[in-house]
Every structure is written in C-alpha cells, then in structure tokens.
N, C-alpha and C positions, 0 to 999 in steps of 0.2 A: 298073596303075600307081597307081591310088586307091587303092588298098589303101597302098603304099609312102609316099602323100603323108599319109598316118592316122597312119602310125606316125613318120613324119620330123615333124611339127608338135610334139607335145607333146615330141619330143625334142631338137628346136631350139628349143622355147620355153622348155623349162625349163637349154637351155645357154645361150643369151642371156639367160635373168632372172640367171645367174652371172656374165655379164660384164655388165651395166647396173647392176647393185646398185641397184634404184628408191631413193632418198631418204625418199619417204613411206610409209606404209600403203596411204594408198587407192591411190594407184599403182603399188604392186605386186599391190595384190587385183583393179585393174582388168586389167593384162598377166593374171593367172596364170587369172583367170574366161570373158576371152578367150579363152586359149587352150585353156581344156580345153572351153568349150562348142565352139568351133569343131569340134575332134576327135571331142566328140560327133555334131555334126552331118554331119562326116567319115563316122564308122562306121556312122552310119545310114543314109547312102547307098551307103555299101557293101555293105549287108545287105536293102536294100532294087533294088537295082541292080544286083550283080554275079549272073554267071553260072556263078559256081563254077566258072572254069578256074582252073589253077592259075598262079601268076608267080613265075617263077624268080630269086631275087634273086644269088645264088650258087652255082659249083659247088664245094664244099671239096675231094669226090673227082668221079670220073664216078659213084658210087652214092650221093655223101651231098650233094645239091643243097638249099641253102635255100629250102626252097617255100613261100609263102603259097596259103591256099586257104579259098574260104570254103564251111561246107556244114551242115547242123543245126546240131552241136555247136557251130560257130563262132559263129553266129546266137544260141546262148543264151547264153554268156557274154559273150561281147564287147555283146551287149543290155543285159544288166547292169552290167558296169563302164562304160558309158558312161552308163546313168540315175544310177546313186549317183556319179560321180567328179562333177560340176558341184556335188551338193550337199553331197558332201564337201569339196569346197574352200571354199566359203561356210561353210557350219560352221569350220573350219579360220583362216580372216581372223580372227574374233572371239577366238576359243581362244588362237590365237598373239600376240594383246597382251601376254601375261602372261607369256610363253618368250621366251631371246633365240635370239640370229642365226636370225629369220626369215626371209629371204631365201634361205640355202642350204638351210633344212629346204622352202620351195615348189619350189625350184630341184629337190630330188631326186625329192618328190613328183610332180611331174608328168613328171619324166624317167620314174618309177616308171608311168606312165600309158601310155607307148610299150613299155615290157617289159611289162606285163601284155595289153595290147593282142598283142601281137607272141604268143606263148603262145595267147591266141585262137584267129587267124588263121592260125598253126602247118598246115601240108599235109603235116610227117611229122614220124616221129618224130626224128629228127636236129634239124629246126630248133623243134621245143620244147624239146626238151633246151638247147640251145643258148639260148634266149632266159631257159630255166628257171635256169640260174646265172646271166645277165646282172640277173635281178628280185633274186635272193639278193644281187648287189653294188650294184645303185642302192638297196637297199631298207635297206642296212646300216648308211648314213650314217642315216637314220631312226631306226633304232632307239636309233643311240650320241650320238641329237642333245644331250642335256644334257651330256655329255662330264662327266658322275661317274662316281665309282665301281660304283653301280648299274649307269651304264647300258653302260658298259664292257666288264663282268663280262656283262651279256645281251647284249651285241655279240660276246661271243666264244662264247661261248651257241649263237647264232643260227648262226652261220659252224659253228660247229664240227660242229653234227649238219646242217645244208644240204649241207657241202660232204660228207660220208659219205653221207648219202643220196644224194647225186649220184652218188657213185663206185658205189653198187649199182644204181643206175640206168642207169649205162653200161656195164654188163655187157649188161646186157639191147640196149641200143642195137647193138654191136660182135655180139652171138648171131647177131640178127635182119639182119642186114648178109650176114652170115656165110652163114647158112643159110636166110634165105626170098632173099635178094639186093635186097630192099627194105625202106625204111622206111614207105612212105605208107599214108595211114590210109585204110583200107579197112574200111565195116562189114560185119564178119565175121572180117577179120584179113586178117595176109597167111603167116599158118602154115599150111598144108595138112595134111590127114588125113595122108600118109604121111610129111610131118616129125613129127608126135605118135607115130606108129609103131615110127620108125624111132632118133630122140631124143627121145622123150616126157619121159625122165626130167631130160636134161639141161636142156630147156625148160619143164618147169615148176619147177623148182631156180628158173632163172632168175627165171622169173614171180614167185615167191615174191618176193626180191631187188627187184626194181622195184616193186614193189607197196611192201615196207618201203620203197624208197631215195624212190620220188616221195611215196608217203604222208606223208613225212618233213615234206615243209612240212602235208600235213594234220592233223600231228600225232599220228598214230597209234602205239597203245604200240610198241613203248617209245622209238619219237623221239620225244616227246613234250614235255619238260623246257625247251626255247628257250622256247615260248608263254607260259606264265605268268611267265615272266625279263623275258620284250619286253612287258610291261605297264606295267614304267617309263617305257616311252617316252610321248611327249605324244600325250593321247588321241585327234586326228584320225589319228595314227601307227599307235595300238592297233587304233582300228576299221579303218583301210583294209588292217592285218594281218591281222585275226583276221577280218572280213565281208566284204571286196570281194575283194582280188588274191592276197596271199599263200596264204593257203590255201585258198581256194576254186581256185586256179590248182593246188595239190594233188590237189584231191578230180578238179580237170577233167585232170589228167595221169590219172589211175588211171582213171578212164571210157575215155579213148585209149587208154590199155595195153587192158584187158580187151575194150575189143568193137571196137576200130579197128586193134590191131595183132595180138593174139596170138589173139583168137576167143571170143569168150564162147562156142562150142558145145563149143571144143576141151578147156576148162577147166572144164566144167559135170559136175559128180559127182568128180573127180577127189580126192588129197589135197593137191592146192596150194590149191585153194578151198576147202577144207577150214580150211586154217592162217588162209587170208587173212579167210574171214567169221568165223573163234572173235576173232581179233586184232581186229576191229572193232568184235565183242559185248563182247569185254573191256572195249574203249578206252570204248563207248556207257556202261559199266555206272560203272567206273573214273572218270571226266571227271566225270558228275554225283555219283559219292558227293565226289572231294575238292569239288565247286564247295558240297555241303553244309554240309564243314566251314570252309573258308575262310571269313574275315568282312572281309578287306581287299574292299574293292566291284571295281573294277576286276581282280583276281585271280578274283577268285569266275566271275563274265563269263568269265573266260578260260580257266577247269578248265568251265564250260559251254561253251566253243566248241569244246576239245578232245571232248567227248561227241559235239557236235552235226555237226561235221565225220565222225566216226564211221558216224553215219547214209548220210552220204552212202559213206563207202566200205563199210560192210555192205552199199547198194542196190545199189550196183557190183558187189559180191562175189556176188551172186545166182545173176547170171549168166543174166539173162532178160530182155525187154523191161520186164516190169514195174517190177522191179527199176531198169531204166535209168531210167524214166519216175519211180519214187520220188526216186531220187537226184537225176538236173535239177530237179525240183520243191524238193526242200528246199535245193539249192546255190540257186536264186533265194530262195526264203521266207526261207530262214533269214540269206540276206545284209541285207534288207531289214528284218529282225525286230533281228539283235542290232547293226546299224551303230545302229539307234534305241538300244538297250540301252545301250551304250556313248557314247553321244554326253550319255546322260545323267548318266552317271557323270561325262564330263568338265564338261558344265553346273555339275554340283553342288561339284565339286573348283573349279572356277573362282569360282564364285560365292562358294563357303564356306569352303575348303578343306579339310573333311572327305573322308576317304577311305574308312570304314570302315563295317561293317554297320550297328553297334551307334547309330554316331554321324547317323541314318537319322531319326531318330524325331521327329514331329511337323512333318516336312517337308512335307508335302502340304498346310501352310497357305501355307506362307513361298517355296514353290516350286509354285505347282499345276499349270504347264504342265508342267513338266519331269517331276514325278512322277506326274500324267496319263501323257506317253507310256512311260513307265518302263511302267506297268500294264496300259497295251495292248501294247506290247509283249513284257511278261512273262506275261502272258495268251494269247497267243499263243503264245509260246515254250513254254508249257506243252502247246499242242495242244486247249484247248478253244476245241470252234466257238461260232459261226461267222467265226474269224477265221483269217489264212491257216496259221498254223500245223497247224490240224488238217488241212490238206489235204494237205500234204506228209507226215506222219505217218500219215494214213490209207494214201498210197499209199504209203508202204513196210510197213506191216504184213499189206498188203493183198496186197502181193508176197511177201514172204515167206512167209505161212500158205498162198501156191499154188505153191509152191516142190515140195512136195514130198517134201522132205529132211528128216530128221530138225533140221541145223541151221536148218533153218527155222523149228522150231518153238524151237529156243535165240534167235533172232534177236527173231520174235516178244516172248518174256518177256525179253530186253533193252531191249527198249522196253519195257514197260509198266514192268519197275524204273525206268528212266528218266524215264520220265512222271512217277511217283511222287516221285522225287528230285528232279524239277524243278521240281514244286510247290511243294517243302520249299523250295528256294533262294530261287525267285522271290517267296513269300508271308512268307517271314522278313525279309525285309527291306520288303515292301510294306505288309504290316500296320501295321509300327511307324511307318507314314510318316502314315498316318490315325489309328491308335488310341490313338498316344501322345504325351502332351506334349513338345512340346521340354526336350533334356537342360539342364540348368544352365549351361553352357558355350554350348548355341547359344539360349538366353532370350533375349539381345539382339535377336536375329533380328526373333523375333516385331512381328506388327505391319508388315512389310515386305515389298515380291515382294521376293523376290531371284532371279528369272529371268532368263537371259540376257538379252542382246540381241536384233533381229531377224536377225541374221547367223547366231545360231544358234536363235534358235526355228524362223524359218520350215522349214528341215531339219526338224525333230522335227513341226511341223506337216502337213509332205508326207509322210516317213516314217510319219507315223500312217494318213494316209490310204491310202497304199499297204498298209498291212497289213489296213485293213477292205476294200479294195477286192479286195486278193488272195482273200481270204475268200470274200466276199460273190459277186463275181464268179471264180469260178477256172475254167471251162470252158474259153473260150479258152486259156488257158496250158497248162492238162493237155491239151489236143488238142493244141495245136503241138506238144508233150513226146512223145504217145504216137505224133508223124508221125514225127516228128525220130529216136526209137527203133525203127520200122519201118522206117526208110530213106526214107518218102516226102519228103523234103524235102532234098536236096542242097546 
C-alpha cells in the first residue's frame, strides 16, 4: 500500500495545484516543493522498507493484473528520479518567471512525477506498458506548453512516433500473453528454451519490434526525430525529457524487455541482437556527428542525448551482465551529467537570451558559475576521469571488448568515435567561453554576473557535486549495479 500512497501524492498534488490556481509564486513553489520532496521521501522508504512482494492494484484480464513490485531495477531508477525531481523543481520556480501559465506547466510536471514513478515500480510487463503511454499524455501538455507554432508542430512530433512505438510495443505485450501466459518480470525472462525452439523466429521478429517501439522514447534511429523538435519546450521541460523520465524510462523499458521478459541468454548470438546492437552503434555514432554540426545550444544537448541514450541501449543489447551493469551506470551518470548540461543552457537563455553556439564566447567572465558547471559537466560527458562520466563508459567498453562477438568489437569503435565527437561538441563551445571576447552584441554584458539566481544555482551547485562525487567515489554504485545485474538484490 506505500507503494500506491508514492504514486497517489504527486498525482493528487499536481491535480489539486489545478484546481487551487495559487495566486502567488512563492506559493505555488511552496505546494509544488512540498509535494515532490514528500514523494521523495515516499520512495525512499519504499526502497528502503519494502520486501518485494508484489501489490495488485488491478486486474484488467485474469492474465494482465496491474502489479507494482519493487526489486533491483526498481531500486535504480526510481533512486534516481527521486534525487533529480526535488532539484528539478527548484530549478524550474526561477526559470518559469520568465514563461506564462505556470501553474498548469507545475501542475503537469509533477503529475509527470507519479507516471514516471509508476514505470519504476512496474512488476510486469502489462502495467509499464500501461503507465508507458500514460507519461507520453501527462508529458505532452509539457512539451506544447508555449502553445506556438513551434511547439505544436514538436507536440505532434512527440505523439506521433510515441504512440508507433507503443503500437510495436504491444505486439510484443499480446506474443508474450499469448505464449509464455505471462507478463512478470522475471531475470532471465519468462520465454523458455522450448518457446525459442519451437517459435524462435516468430519471437525474435517480435523482440526486434519492442526494442524499436520502447527504444522510441530513447530515441533510437530511426524514432528518433521528436527529441531535437521537444527542445522548444521550456528548459526545466527539455532536461526532465531528455535526463530524468522520458527517456531514461526508454532505455529502463528495453533493460525489462531484454533480461526481465524475454531472456538475455535466449537472444545472446542470435540475429535479432544482431539488428538491435548495429541500431545502437548507429544511433551512438549518428547523435554525436549531428550534436557536432548543430550550433543551436540546446539542440546540440539534444543530438547529444540521442547518442548518449544509445549507450545505454547498445549495453542492453550486449546481452550479458556486464553489459547490464554498463548500461545502469551510464542511465544514472549520464542523468546527472546532462540534467547539469542543460540547466545551463537554460541559465544562459534566461539570463541573456542567447541561444546559440557562436553567441557563447566570453561567457565565462559574465557567467562563471554557470559556465563552471557547463565544464564539469561537459568534461565529464566526454568520459575523461576522474569524473563520473568515464566510469560508466569504461564499463560499457569494458563489456563489450568481453563480449566476444565480432559486434562487440563494432560497439567498441562506436564509442571511441563517439568519445572523439564529443569532445568536438563540448570544447567548441567551451573554448570560446574562455578564450574569447565577448561578441559586439553581448559587450554590454561585460562587467556584470549575470548568473541566475539561487533557485537555480544551488541545482547546478549540487549537480556538480554529484558528478565529482560519482567519479571520485563510484564503487558503491557499480557494486549495487553489478548485485542488482546478478540477481542478488530483489
């Protein structure tokens, strides 16, 4: 029942911020900071408390029961969206001065906090499926919040390839109904050697199919084309898109598929993992040459996050524990990494209203916190240590080079193009933020912070710290990762 009381808070509280309509600022930032710490403090007792039985909230058939369950996997994510969602909304207070009707963009935001949550906490595959298009409709008003033309056109963007990838995703739901006679997530699966035998071919057709339709929110080619559209949205919108729920709730469906439903042993050598880990090298390779050529800021971020979501489904695609333990690792690192990325993009657009690479230059006088954590962060995101980024990147190269497979040695030089590409992105713009005078248009500047507020520094403050800390300290986390991909932790 505490499970159900986690997910019922932030989703009464952000129905009730719609029917109160606060009058002020600060009392709306007080309801909305309320309620999503409360939830944190909710989910952390559930993760620290529960005993992984499951709770049945509904039965739709006798086979497709809405199950919450908490067990490794749930434990990692739901860990994470509850650390970033308290400092995403604090960020978010200051940012939204400058947007209208803030009220229903909190309102949806934290509803969005109960559907990512619910996705978590998911005990089969029916009820993520299920909560997985309920995050695509609270999440949509988000996207189309300036009600332009823009953001319109990326609202229908957004819907258009979610709800496709949904429909290939429920193939795979309806197979596995069909012929294991369950959904629940079981590591190892619930497909047996003599279903691969017997419907091998039919069953990895399928697997192919789910893989594109849930990848779909990770952006993987060729769904890929929403992300860099939903950029228009208002940047607390982009990062809780592109680092925390949306697509990280991608990359954690295709972890479920592969080793909770259908078997990572059953799928290991075959040619469905075959399609699925080239479609991820692709996507790794593809993501960071456009984030090279894009100079819009906030775009560029976002052909980076299509790359960097990649990683995590190429670790998936492995098809080994390693491989698992790669991918949880950079699904936390890399949340923690570009929510920072991004928050600065919006600092600088708020502060300055520059959007763009070019218009970067001689920032690091006039902005130094902001473009401080831009560096650590993009230093990171590169993968040179000792910060957290090279941890997660170590363990997926690390997996793949004992992979075995010849694509593992393609997976491999995936990343390191990557690596290479993402130096290019992140130092073209970081460069010119130190080594070059401000442009003629932002000369006024000079002389001035122009750094946020504390609503939004302290975020970029903690965010920094968690990425040298990730670093510096990462033992603990890769041991929980490598229990949690063993099975030791339920």
């Amino acid at each position: 029942m505490l499970i159900l009381l986690t997910l019922l808070v932030p989703l009464v509280g952000g129905a009730l911020l719609g029917v109160m309509r606060p009058k002020t600022n600060a009392g709306r930032a007080w309801f909305v900071e309320a309620v999503v710490i409360a939830t944190s403090i909710l989910v952390w007792t559930v993760l620290l408390t529960d005993s992984g039985e499951p709770f049945i909230l509904y039965h739709l058939t006798n086979a497709l029961p809405l199950t919450f369950r908490v067990d490794g996997m749930s434990r990692v994510f739901a860990g994470l969206v509850s650390l970033l969602w308290p400092i995403a909304s604090l960020y978010g207070f200051e940012y939204m001065h400058h947007e209208e009707r803030p009220t229903p963009f909190f309102m949806w935001y934290t509803i969005s906090y109960a559907a990512t949550l619910a996705i978590a906490f998911a005990g089969n595959l029916c009820t993520l499926y299920v909560f997985y298009e309920c995050l695509t409709l609270v999440t949509l008003p988000l996207v189309i919040h300036k009600k332009d033309a823009a953001s319109i056109r990326a609202g229908r963007k957004y819907l258009t390839y979610s709800i496709t990838g949904a429909a290939f995703a429920f193939i795979a739901l309806v197979v596995l109904i069909f012929l294991a006679g369950s959904t629940e997530f079981t590591l190892g699966g619930v497909v047996t050697t003599e279903m691969m035998n017997t419907r091998g071919g039919l069953l990895l057709t399928v697997f192919v199919l789910a893989f594109i339709g849930f990848g779909t929110k990770a952006a993987v080619f060729p769904m890929h084309a929403w992300l860099p559209a939903a950029s228009v949205a208002p940047t607390p919108v982009t990062a809780l898109l592109h680092a925390v729920a949306v697509v990280n709730a991608g990359a954690y469906a295709v972890l479920r598929l592969i080793y909770y439903s259908f078997g990572a042993e059953n799928l290991f050598g075959t040619w469905a993992q075959a399609i699925v880990l080239c479609l991820a090298c692709f996507t790794i390779v593809f993501g960071s040459t456009m984030a090279v050529r894009e100079q819009h800021f906030k775009r560029r971020l976002a052909w980076s996050t299509i790359s960097n979501l990649s990683y995590m489904l190429m670790g998936a695609a492995l098809m080994t524990e390693g491989g698992m333990v790669g991918s949880l690792s950079h699904l936390v690192i890399h949340g923690v990494i570009k929510i920072t990325l991004f928050y600065c993009a919006g600092a600088i657009l708020v502060r300055t209203g520059k959007e763009y690479v070019q218009d970067l230059r001689g920032f690091g006088k006039v902005m130094p916190l902001t473009c401080a954590a831009y560096v650590v962060g993009g230093v990171a995101l590169t993968g040179i240590p000792p910060l957290a980024g090279f941890v997660s990147k170590w363990n997926l190269l690390t997996a793949a080079a004992d992979t075995g497979l010849v694509l593992g040695t393609v997976a491999v030089l995936a990343l390191i193009i990557s690596a290479v590409l993402t130096a290019i992105y992140i130092f073209t713009a970081v460069l010119p933020m130190y080594g070059r005078p401000l442009n003629a248009e932002s000369a006024a500047l000079e002389g001035f912070n122009r750094d946020p507020g504390w609503q939004m520094k302290l975020p970029l403050v903690l965010l920094m710290i968690a990425i040298v800390a990730l670093g510096l300290w990462s033992t603990p986390l890769v041991t929980f990762l490598r229990s949690v991909a063993a099975g030791l932790i339920q």
